[in-house]
C-alpha positions in Angstrom: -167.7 51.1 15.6 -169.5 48.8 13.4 -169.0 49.5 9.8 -173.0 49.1 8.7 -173.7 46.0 7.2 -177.5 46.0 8.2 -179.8 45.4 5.4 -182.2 48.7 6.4 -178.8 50.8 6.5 -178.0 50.0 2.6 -180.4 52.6 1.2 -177.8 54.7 -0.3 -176.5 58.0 0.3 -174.5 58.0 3.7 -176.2 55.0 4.9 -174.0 52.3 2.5 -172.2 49.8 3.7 -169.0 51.6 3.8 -170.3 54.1 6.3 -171.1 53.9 10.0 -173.7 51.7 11.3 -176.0 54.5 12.8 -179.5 54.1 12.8 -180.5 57.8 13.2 -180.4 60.3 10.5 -178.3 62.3 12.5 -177.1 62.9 15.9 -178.1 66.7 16.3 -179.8 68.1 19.5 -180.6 71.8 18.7 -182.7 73.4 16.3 -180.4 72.8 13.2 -183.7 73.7 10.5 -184.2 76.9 11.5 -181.0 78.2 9.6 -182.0 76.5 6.3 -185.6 77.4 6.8 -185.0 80.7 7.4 -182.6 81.1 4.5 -185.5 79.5 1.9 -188.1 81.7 3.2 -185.9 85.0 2.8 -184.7 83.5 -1.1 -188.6 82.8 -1.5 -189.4 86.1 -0.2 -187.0 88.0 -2.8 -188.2 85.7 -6.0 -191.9 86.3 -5.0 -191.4 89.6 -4.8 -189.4 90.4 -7.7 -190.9 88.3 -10.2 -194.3 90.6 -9.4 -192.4 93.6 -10.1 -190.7 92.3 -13.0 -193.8 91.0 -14.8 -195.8 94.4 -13.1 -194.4 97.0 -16.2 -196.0 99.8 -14.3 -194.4 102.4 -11.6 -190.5 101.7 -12.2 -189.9 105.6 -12.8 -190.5 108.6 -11.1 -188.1 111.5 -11.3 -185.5 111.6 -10.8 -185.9 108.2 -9.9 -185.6 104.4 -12.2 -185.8 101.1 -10.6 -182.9 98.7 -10.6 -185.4 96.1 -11.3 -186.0 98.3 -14.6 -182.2 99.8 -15.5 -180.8 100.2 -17.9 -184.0 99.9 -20.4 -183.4 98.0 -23.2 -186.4 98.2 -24.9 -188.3 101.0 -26.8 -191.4 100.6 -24.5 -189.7 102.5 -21.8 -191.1 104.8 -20.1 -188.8 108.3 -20.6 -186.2 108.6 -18.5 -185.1 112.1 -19.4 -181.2 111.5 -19.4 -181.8 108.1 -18.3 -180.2 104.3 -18.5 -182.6 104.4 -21.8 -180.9 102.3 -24.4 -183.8 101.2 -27.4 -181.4 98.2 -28.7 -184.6 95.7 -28.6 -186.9 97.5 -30.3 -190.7 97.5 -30.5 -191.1 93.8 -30.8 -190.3 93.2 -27.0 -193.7 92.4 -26.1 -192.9 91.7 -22.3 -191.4 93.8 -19.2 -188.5 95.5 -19.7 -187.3 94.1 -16.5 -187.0 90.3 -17.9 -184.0 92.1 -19.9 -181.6 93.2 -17.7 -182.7 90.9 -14.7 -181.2 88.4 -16.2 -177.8 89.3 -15.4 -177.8 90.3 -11.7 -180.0 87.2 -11.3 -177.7 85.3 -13.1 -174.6 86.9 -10.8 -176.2 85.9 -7.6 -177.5 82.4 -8.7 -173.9 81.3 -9.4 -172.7 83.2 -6.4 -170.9 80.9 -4.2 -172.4 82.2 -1.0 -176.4 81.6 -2.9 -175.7 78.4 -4.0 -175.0 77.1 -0.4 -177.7 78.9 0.5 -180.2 77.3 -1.9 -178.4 73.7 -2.2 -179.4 74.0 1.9 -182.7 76.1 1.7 -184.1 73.9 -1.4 -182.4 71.1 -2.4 -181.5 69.7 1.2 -178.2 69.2 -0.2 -177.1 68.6 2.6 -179.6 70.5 5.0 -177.4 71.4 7.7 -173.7 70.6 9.1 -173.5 66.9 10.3 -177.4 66.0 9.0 -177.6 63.6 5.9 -179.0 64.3 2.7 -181.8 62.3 1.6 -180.0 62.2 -2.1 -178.7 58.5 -3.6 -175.7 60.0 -4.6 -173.9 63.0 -5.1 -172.4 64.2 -8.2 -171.8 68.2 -7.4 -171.7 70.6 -10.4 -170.3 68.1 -12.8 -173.3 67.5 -14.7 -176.1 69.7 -16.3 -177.1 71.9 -15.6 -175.4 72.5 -11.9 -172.4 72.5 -14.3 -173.2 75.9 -15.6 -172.6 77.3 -12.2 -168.8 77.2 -13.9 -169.8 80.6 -15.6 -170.2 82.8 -12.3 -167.0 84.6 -13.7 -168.9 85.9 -16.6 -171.7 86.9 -15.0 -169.1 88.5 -12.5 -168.0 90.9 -15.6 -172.2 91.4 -16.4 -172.8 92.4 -12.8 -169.7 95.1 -12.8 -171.5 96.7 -15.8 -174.8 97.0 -14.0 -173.2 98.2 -11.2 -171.8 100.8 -13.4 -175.1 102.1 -14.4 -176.6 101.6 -11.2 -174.1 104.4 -9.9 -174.7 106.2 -12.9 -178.5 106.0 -11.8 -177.7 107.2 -8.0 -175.9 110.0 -9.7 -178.8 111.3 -11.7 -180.9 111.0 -8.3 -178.9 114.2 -7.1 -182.0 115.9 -9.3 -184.9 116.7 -8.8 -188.5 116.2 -10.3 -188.2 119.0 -13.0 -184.7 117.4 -13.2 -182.7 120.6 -12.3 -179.5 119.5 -10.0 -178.6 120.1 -6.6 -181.2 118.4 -4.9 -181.5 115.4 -2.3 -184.2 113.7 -1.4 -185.0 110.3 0.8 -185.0 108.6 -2.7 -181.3 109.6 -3.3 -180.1 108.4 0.6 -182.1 104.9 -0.5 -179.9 104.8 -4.0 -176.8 105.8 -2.0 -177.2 103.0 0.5 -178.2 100.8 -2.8 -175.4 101.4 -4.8 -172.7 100.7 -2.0 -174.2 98.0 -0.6 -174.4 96.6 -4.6 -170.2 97.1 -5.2 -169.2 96.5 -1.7 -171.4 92.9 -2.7 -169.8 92.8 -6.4 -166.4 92.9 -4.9 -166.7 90.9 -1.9 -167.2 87.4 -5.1 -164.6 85.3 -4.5 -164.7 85.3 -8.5 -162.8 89.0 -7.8 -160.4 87.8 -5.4 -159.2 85.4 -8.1 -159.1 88.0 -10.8 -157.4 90.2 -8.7 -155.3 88.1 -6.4 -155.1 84.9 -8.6 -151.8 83.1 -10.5 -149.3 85.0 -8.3 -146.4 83.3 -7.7 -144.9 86.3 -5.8 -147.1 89.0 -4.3 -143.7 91.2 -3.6 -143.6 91.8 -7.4 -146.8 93.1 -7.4 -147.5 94.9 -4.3 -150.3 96.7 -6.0 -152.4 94.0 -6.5 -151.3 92.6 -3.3 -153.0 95.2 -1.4 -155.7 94.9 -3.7 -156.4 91.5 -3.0 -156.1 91.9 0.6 -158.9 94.5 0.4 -161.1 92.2 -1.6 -160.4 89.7 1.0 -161.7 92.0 3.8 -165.0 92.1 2.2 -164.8 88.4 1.2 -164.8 87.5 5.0 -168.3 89.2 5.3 -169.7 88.0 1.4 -172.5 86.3 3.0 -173.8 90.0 5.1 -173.1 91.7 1.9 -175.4 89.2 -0.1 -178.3 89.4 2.2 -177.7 93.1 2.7 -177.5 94.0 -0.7 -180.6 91.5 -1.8 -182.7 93.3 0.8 -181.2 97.1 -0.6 -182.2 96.2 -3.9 -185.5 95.4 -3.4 -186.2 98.0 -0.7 -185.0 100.5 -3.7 -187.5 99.5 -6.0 -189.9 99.0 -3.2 -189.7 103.0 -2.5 -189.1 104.0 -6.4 -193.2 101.9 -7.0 -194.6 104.1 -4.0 -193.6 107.4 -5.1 -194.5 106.7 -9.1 -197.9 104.9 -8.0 -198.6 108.1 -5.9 -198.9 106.2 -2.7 -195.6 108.5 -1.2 -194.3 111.7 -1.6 -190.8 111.6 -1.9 -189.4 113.7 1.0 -186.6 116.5 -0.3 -183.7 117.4 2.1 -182.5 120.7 -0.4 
């Protein structure tokens, strides 16, 4: 095959000189956008709607029920959460949404997740669009530059998201109560925090950032069979990471979804005992 020589092949990108002399931007038959359409209308979807809620500061609590969108509350305009993730450490001079707070983290978690950022570089950035289709880009320089190169702190946002996880299940906990906040009580709301919260670990640990941590710098997994069988277990639910992301996205927002309808009064929440 020719090697591409052609003046209207030297644009850059895949089409240098160096590269095969073909013509067409790529070779595919089948519908090869839908997959990265699909996955920047669902990531739109998810901003859109969360960045209302966030910047909302209304209807994030109803007993015995708190957003995750809104836990833990770090700032002294909280609403009361009577033995709540309430933690006044910002004061009264946050002005904005408590929600801007603590999103930061979980955001933070899934933007440098592995699985996201092929989903985005795809979705957004048509970097590259789709398996075997060129990317319009120049040139290609990855996540060595800023501020792609501060995808490098995913581990730390790893050890952010394990805390939030922590209070999430500390959340679904207090959800075994009921309005008057007496215990022993189920309703729809706690099944909806239940799916949530194990949707949210099963997530957390699926990041290949845990497989490292657990599995990572063995030279011998026989002298540590514990970890061993650790790190086969996180490397059940890293086969499935990218289910667990979309699932757990979609959790998340459905449980702050249901937690606005039954503190705007548009839902009664249904009680089981």
């Amino acid at each position: 095959m020719a090697t591409g020589t052609e003046p209207h092949l030297n644009s850059g990108g895949v089409r240098t000189g160096t590269r095969a002399a073909i013509a067409a931007p790529h070779l595919r038959t089948d519908r090869w956008w839908l997959a990265p359409a699909a996955t920047a209308a669902g990531l739109l979807a998810f901003v859109v709607y969360s960045t209302w809620r966030a910047f909302a500061d209304a209807h994030y609590y109803a007993a015995p029920y708190v957003s995750p969108f809104y836990s833990p509350c770090l700032a002294e305009r909280c609403g009361t959460m009577r033995a709540g993730p309430n933690a006044d450490l910002f004061g009264s001079w946050w002005a904005l949404s408590p929600a801007i707070i603590i999103l930061v983290f979980p955001l933070g978690f899934r933007l440098t997740c592995y699985y996201y950022r092929k989903a985005y570089y795809r979705g957004f950035w048509a970097s590259p669009p789709a398996c075997a289709v060129a990317e319009p880009h120049k040139k290609y320089t990855g996540e060595t530059r800023f501020p792609l190169i501060l995808q490098n702190i995913h581990r730390y946002f790893f050890y952010a998201a394990l805390v939030v996880a922590g209070i999430l299940t500390y959340d679904t906990v207090l959800s075994f109560r009921d309005e008057h906040y007496a215990w022993g009580h189920m309703g729809l709301g706690t099944l909806v925090f239940l799916v949530n919260i194990t949707l949210i670990w099963a997530y957390t640990l699926s990041c290949h950032s845990c497989r490292h941590i657990v599995g990572g710098k063995l030279k011998h997994f026989s002298k540590h069979p514990v970890r061993y069988r650790m790190w086969q277990w996180v490397g059940k639910l890293n086969a499935r990471h990218m289910l667990l992301a979309w699932a757990s996205l979609v959790s998340v927002a459905l449980a702050d979804f249901y937690v606005y309808l039954v503190a705007s009064g548009a839902f009664d929440d249904p009680r089981f005992f």
